[in-house]
N, C-alpha and C positions, 0 to 999 in steps of 0.2 A: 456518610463520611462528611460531617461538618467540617474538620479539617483538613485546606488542602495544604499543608505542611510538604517537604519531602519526604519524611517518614511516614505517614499517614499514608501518606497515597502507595509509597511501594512496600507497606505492610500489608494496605487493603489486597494489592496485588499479589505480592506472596504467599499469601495466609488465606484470601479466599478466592480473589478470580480465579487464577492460574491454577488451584489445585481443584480447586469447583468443574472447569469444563474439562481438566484432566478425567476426572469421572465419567462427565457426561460421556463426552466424544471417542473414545480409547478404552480398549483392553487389549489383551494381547492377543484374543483368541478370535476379534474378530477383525479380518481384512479392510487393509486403510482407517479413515477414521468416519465416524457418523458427520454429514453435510450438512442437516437440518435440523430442530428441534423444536417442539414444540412451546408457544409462549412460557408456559409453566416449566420447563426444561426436559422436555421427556426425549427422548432420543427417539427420532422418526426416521429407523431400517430403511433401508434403499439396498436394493443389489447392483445398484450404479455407483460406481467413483469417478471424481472429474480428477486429474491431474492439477488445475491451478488449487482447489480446495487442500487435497496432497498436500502441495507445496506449501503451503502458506501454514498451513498447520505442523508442518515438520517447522518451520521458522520458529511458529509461535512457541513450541516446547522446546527446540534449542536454543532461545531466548532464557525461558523459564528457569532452564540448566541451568545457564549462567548467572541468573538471578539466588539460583540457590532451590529449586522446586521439589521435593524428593521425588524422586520417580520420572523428572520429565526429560532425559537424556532419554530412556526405553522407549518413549513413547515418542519421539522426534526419530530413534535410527529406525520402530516401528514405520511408521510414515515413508521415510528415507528406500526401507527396502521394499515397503510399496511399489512407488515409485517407480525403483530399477528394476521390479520383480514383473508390476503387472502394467502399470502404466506406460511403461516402455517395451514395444514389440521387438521381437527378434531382429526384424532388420534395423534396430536404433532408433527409428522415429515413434513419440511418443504420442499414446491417443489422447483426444480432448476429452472422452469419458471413457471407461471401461466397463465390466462387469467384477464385482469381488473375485472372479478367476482369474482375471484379466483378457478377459475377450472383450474384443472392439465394440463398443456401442456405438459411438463418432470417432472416424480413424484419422478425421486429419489431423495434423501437428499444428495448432496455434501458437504463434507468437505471445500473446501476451499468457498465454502459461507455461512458456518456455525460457522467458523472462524470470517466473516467480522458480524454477526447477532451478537455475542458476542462486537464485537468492538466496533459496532455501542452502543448496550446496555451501555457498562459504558460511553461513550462518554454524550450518552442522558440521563444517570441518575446525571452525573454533568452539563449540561446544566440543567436540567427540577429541580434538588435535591429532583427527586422518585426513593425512596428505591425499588421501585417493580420491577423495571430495572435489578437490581445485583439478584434478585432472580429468575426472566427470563432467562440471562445471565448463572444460575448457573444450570438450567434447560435441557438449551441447552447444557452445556458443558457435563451434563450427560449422555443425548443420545450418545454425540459424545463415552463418556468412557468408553459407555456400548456396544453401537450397532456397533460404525468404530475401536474399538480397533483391532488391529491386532497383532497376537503369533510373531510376528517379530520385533515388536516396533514400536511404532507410531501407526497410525492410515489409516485406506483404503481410499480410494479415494470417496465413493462413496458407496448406500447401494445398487449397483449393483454389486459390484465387483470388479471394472474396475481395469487392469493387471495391467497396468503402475502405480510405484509409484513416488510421484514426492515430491521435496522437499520444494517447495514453501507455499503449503497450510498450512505444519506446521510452517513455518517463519511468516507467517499471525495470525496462532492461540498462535505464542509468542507474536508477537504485542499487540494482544486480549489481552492476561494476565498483558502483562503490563498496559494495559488501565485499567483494572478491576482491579486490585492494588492498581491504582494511581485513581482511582475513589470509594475508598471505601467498595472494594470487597473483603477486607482479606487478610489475608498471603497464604493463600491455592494457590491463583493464582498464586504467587510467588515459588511456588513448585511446579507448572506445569509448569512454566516457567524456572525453574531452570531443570524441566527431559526433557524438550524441547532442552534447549542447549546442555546438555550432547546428545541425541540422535543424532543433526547435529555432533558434533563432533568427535560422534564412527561408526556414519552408512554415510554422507553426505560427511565428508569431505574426499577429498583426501592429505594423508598427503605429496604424493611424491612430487605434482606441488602446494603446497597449494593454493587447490581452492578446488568450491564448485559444484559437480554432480549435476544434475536436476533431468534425470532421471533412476531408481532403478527396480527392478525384486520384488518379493515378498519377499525375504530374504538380502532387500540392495544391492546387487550386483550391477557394472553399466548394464543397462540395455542394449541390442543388437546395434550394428551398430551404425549410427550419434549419435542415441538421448543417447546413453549413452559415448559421447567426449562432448557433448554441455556444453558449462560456459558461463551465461550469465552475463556476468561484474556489468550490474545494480542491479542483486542480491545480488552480492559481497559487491555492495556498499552498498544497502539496509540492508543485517546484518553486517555490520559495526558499524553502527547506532545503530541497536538493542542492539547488542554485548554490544557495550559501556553503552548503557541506562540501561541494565539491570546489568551489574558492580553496576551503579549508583543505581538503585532502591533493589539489595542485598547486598550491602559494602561490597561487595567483588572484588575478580580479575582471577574471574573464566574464563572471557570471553576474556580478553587483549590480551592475544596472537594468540587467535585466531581473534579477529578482526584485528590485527596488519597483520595477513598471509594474507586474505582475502584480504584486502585497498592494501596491497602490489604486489598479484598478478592480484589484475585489474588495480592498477596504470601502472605496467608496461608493460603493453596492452595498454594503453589507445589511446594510437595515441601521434603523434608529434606536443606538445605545446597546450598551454590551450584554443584555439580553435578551437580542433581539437573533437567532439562529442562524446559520450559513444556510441559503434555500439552492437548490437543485443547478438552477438555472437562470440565465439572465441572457440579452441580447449585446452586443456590440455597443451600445448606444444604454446601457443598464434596463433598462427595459427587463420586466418581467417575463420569462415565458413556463417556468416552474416553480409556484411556488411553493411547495411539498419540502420537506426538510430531511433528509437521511442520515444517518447516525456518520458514516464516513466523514464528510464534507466539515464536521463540528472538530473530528479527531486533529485533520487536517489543517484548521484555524489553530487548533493550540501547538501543532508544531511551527506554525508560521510563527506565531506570535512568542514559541523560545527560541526562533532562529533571526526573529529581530531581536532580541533580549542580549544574545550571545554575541550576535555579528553587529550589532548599530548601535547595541546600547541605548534601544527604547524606550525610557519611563514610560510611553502609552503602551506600549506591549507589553510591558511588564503587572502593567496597571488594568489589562484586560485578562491575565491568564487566570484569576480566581474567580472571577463573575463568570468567564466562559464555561470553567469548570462545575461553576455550581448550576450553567445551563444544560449542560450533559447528564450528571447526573439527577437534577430535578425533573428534567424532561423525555432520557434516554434511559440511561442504565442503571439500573436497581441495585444499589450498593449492600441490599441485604442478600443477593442472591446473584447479581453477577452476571443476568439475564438483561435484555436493551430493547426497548421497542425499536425496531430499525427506520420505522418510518412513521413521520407528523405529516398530514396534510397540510394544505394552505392553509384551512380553517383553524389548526392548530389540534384536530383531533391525531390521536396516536393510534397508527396501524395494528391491530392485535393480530398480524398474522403469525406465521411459522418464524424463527428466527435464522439466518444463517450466518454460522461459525464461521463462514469465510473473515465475517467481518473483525473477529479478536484480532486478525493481523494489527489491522489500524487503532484498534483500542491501545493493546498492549504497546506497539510501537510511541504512539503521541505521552502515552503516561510517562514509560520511560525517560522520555527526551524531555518532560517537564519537569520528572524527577532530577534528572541532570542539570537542567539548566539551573532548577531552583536554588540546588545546592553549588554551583559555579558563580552566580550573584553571590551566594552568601560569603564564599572565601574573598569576592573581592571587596566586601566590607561596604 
């Protein structure tokens, strides 16, 4: 895909991604969807299903829906009754993996895939237009308010306990609220999305280097040693995006400045010149401490870069989203086939391991929003 047009790109999507891992991942006959594949695209069986995998795969085909996919509503309420069927135990809480019968392999309820259970929810209740969705949806945000609440703010990892706190899983459960929003789920979401940003911004962010901590102690704090120097830039990029979107969904400008730190201080990390990748990691201080490339963290740059386009009216953002693209696809994802090496080392070799479908969330989500944006500049001439 020489052309990254807006039509090119969500033809390519139409016409081959989306119907491509339809194939792979989904049938009807067998339980949940396939997690893993092999480079060449083979579907590698597991009698294990994770819940966040579920999730994100029910998104990604009731995205498709709506995209127009034949077949990919079946294959999203497939997913959907997973979920409620086996991922979720009798007493309500859901496991972090199951077996295709749905017996407990890991029984605790994680947060951050209890985040993506809520996503998936409004996603599939604008695809499917079942109100029973957002009351699901509203179900599961209750356990989370009730059981992962934590006297420190936010919410626990985990109904184990687990030390580490990290900041990602609540950037995922704003995602959620903006999806459940904008899918018909009330203002209430809108005010958990609204004490979500406040919370990054008083316990996450760092205001000296403005950036954004991953991982926290029980009371916020940075956590011990590396893991509490770690900035992973794709995050940065990834609430960029939010930042701005959720501006736009409470008319306000609550978030501008902070996405404005954020874009700023992974731009200025980024590496030298617009084909130079988003890497893993970075210190406080920009300092290197991974330099390995993951497919995620690139998808992430180009939704920064249509959420500067849309909200700043960046000629440099605007000016970086076809080079970035043509680093993805020269470097990532194989546009004959729709398959991605997920991982470049430092050296710049590509990981030929197993692939994981978890990752089309972030593909299909970032094309999307650059398919939008492109054609949003275009109207405005």
């Amino acid at each position: 895909m020489q052309d990254f047009g807006a039509d090119a790109i969500e033809n390519w999507l139409v016409g081959m991604l989306l119907p491509g891992w339809l194939g792979r991942v989904w049938s009807a006959e067998r339980p949940g969807y396939v997690e893993m594949v092999s480079p060449d695209g083979i579907a590698l069986e597991s009698d294990a299903r994770s819940t966040l995998v579920t999730a994100r795969l029910a998104y990604v085909f009731s995205h498709a829906h709506l995209l127009g996919v034949p077949g990919a509503l079946d294959a999203a309420r497939h997913g959907m009754d997973f979920l409620w069927r086996c991922c979720r135990r009798p007493d309500g809480r859901f496991s972090h993996r199951c077996t295709t019968r749905g017996e407990p392999v890991d029984p605790k309820s994680d947060f951050y895939d209890l985040a993506f259970v809520i996503f998936a929810c409004g996603w599939f209740a604008r695809a499917s237009g079942e109100s029973v969705w957002l009351e699901r949806a509203e179900a599961v945000m209750g356990f989370i308010e009730t059981t992962l609440a934590h006297p420190g703010g936010g919410f626990a990892e985990d109904t184990l306990g687990s030390l580490s706190r990290r900041q990602n899983p609540h950037m995922h459960l704003l995602e959620a609220c903006h999806a459940m929003a904008e899918s018909g789920g009330g203002d209430r979401w809108l005010a958990r999305a609204e004490s979500l940003v406040g919370l990054m911004q008083e316990r996450m962010l760092d205001a000296g280097s403005g950036s954004l901590g991953e991982f926290f102690t029980q009371d916020w704090q940075p956590a011990a040693g590396r893991a509490g120097q770690v900035r992973e830039p794709g995050h940065h990029y990834e609430w960029t995006w939010l930042l701005h979107h959720h501006d736009r969904l409470t008319g306000g400008l609550r978030a501008q400045a902070t996405a404005r730190a954020l874009y700023g201080f992974a731009d200025r990390h980024h590496g030298p010149g617009p084909a130079h990748a988003v890497v893993n990691e970075i210190a406080p201080d920009g300092s290197l401490l991974d330099g390995a490339c993951l497919l995620w963290p690139q998808t992430e740059y180009l939704k920064a870069l249509a959420a500067r386009v849309e909200f700043e009216h960046d000629a440099g953002a605007g000016a970086r989203l076809d080079p970035h693209l043509a680093v993805v696809f020269a470097r990532f994802v194989d546009r004959g086939s729709g398959l991605w090496i997920n991982r470049i080392d430092a050296a710049g070799a590509p990981d030929r391991a197993a692939v994981p479908v978890r990752v089309l969330y972030h593909l299909l989500l970032a094309l999307v929003e650059v398919v939008r944006v492109k054609r949003l500049v275009a109207t405005r001439g």
